[in-house]
VEXLOVO-553115 format. One line per 4 residues: number of its first residue (from 1); their letters; for each residue x, z, y of N, C-alpha, C, O. Coordinates in Angstrom, 2 decimals, padded with zeros to 5 digits. Atoms other than C-alpha are relative to their C-alpha. Example, Ala and Ser with C-alpha at 12.3 -4.5 7.8 and 13.67 -1.06 7.14 Angstrom:
BEGIN
1 = as = 000.89:000.00:-001.19:012.30:007.80:-004.50:000.90:000.00:001.20:001.94:000.66:001.18; -000.82:-000.06:-001.19:013.67:007.14:-001.06:-000.77:000.73:001.09:-000.26:000.90:002.20
! end
This chain:
BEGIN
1 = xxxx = 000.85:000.00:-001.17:000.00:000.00:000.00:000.90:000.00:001.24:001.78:000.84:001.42; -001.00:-000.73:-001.54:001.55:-000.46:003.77:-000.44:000.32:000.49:-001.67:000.48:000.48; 000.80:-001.07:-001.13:001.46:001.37:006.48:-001.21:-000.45:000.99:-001.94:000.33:001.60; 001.12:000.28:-000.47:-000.91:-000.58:007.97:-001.38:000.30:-000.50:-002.34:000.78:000.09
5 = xxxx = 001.22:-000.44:000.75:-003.30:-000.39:005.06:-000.17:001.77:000.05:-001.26:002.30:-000.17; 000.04:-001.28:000.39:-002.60:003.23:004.96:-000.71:000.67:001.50:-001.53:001.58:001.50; 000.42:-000.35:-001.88:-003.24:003.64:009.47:-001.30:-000.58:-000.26:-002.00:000.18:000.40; 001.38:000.04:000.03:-006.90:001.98:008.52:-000.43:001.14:-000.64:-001.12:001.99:-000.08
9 = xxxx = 000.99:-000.64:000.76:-007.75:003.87:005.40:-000.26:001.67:000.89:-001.30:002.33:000.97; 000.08:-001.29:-000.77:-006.74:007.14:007.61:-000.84:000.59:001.08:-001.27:001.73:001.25; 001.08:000.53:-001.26:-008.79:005.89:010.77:-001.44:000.08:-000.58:-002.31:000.56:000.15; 001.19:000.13:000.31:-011.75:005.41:008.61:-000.38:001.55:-000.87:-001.50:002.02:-001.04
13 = xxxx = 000.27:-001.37:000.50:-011.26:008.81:006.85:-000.20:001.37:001.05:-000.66:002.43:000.64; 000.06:-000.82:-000.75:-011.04:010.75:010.18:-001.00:-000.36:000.60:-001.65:000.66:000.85; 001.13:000.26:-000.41:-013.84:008.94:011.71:-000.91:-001.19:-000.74:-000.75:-002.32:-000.27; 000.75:001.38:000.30:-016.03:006.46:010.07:-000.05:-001.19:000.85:000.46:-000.99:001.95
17 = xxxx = 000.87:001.26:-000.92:-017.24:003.27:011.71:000.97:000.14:001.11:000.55:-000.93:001.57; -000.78:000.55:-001.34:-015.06:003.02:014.57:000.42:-000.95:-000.10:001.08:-001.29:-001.08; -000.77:001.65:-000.75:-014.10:-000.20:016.06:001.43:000.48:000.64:001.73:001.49:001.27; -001.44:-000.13:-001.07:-010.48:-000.71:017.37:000.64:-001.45:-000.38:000.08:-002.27:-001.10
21 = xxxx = -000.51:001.12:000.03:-008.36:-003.41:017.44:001.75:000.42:-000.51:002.16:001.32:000.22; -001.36:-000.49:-000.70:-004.21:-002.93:016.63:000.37:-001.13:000.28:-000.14:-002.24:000.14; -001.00:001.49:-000.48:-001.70:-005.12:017.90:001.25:000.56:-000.54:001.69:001.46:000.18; -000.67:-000.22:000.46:001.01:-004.64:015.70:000.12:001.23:-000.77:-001.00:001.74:-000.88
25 = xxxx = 000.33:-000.97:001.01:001.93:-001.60:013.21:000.11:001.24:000.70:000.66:001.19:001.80; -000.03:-001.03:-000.62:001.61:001.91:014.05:000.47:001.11:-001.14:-000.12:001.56:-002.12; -000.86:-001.00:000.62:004.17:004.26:012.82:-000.13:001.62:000.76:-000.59:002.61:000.18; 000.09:-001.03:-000.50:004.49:006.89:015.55:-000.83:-000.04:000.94:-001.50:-001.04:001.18
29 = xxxx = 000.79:-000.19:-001.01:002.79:008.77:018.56:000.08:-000.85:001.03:-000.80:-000.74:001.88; -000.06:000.95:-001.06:004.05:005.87:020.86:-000.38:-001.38:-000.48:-000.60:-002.23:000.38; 000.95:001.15:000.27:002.62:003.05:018.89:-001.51:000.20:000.06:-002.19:-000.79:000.32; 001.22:-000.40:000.00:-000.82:005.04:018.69:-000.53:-000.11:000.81:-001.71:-000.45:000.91
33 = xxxx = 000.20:-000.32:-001.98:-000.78:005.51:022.32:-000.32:-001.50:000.95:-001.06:-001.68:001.92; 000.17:000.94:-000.86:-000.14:001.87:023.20:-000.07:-001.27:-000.95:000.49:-002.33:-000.66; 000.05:001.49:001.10:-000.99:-000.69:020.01:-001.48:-000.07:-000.71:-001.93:-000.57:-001.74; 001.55:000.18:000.99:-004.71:000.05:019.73:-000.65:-000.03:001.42:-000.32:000.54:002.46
37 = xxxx = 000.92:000.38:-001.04:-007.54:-001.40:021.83:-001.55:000.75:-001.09:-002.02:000.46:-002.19; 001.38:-000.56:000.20:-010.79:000.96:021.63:-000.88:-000.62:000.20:-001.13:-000.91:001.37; 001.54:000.90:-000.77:-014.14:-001.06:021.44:-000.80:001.48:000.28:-000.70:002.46:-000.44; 000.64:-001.34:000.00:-016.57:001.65:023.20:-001.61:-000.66:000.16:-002.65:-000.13:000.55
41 = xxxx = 001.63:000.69:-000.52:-019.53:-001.04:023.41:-000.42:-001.46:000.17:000.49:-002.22:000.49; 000.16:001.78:-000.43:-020.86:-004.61:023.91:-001.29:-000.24:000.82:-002.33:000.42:000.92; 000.52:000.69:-001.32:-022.35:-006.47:026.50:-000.52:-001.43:-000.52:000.29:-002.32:-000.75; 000.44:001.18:000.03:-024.80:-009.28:025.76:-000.11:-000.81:001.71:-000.77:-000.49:002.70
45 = xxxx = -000.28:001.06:-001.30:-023.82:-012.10:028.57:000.50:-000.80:-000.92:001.59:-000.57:-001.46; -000.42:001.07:000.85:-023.76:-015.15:026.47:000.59:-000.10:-000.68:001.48:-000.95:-000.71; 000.15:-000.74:001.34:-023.58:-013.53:023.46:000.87:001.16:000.59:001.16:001.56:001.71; -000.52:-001.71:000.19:-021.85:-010.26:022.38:001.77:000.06:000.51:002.83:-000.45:000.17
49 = xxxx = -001.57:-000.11:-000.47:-018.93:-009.30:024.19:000.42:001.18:-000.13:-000.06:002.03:000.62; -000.83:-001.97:-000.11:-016.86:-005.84:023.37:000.38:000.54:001.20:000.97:-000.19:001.99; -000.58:-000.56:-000.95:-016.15:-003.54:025.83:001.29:000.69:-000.47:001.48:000.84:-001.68; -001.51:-000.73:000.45:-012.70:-001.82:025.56:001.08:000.80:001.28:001.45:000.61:002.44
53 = xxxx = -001.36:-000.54:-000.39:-010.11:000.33:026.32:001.01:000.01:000.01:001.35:-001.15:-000.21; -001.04:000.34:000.92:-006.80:000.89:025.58:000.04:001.93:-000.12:000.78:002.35:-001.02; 000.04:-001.02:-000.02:-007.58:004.96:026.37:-000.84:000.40:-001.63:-001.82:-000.22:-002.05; 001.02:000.09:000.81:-008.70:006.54:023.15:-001.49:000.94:-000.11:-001.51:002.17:-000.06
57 = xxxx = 001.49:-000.82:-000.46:-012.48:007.71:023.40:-000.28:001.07:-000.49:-001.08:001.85:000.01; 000.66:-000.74:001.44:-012.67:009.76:020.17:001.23:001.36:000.05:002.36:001.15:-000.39; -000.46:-000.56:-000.32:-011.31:012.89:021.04:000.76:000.98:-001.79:001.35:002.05:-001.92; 000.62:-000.48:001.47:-011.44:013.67:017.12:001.40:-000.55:-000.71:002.02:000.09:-001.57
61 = xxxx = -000.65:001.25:000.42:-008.98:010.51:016.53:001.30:000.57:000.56:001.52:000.28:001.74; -001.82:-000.67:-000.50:-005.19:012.30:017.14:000.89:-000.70:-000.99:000.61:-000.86:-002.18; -001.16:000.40:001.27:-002.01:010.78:015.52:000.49:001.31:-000.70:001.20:001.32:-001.70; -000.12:-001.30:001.18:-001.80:014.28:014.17:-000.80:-000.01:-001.02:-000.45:000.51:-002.08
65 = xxxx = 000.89:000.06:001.16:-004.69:013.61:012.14:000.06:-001.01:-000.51:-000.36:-001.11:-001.66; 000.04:001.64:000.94:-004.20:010.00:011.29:001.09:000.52:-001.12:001.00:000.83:-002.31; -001.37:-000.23:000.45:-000.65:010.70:010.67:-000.61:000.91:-001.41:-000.61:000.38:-002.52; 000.09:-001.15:001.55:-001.73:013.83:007.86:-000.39:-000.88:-000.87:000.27:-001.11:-001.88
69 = xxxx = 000.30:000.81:001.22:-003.97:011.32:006.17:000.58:-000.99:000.02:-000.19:-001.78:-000.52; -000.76:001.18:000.69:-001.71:008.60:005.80:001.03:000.69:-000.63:001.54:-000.03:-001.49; -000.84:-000.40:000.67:000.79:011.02:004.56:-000.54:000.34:-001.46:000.25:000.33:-002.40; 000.44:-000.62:001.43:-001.61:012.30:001.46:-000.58:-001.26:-000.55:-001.35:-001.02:-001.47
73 = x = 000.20:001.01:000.60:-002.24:008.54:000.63:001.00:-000.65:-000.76:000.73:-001.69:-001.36
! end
């Protein structure tokens, strides 16, 4: 499994259903910080458009907690 597969399954184990986007892999607290785009919503204007961040919304969502569960995977 890589670490990528392992930074979803962790994401989806600390929160369900969340939307995000990465842009490249996320190892530490400074890829977490700046390699994920938060969807927080969409906007129908000729069709569905995401809203986003790059702040993360989910106060729940810490690379302390990703990080644990990708370590027990």
């Amino acid at each position: 499994m890589t670490n990528l597969d392992k930074f979803w399954k962790a994401i989806m184990i600390v929160k369900a259903n969340v939307e995000l986007t990465v842009n490249g892999d996320i190892t530490s607290q400074e890829d977490f910080n700046n390699n994920i785009i938060w969807t927080t919503g969409t906007t129908v204007q000729n069709g569905d458009t995401a809203t986003t961040t790059t702040t993360n919304p989910h106060s729940e969502i810490t690379w302390t907690a990703v990080k644990a569960e990708m370590d027990k995977l």
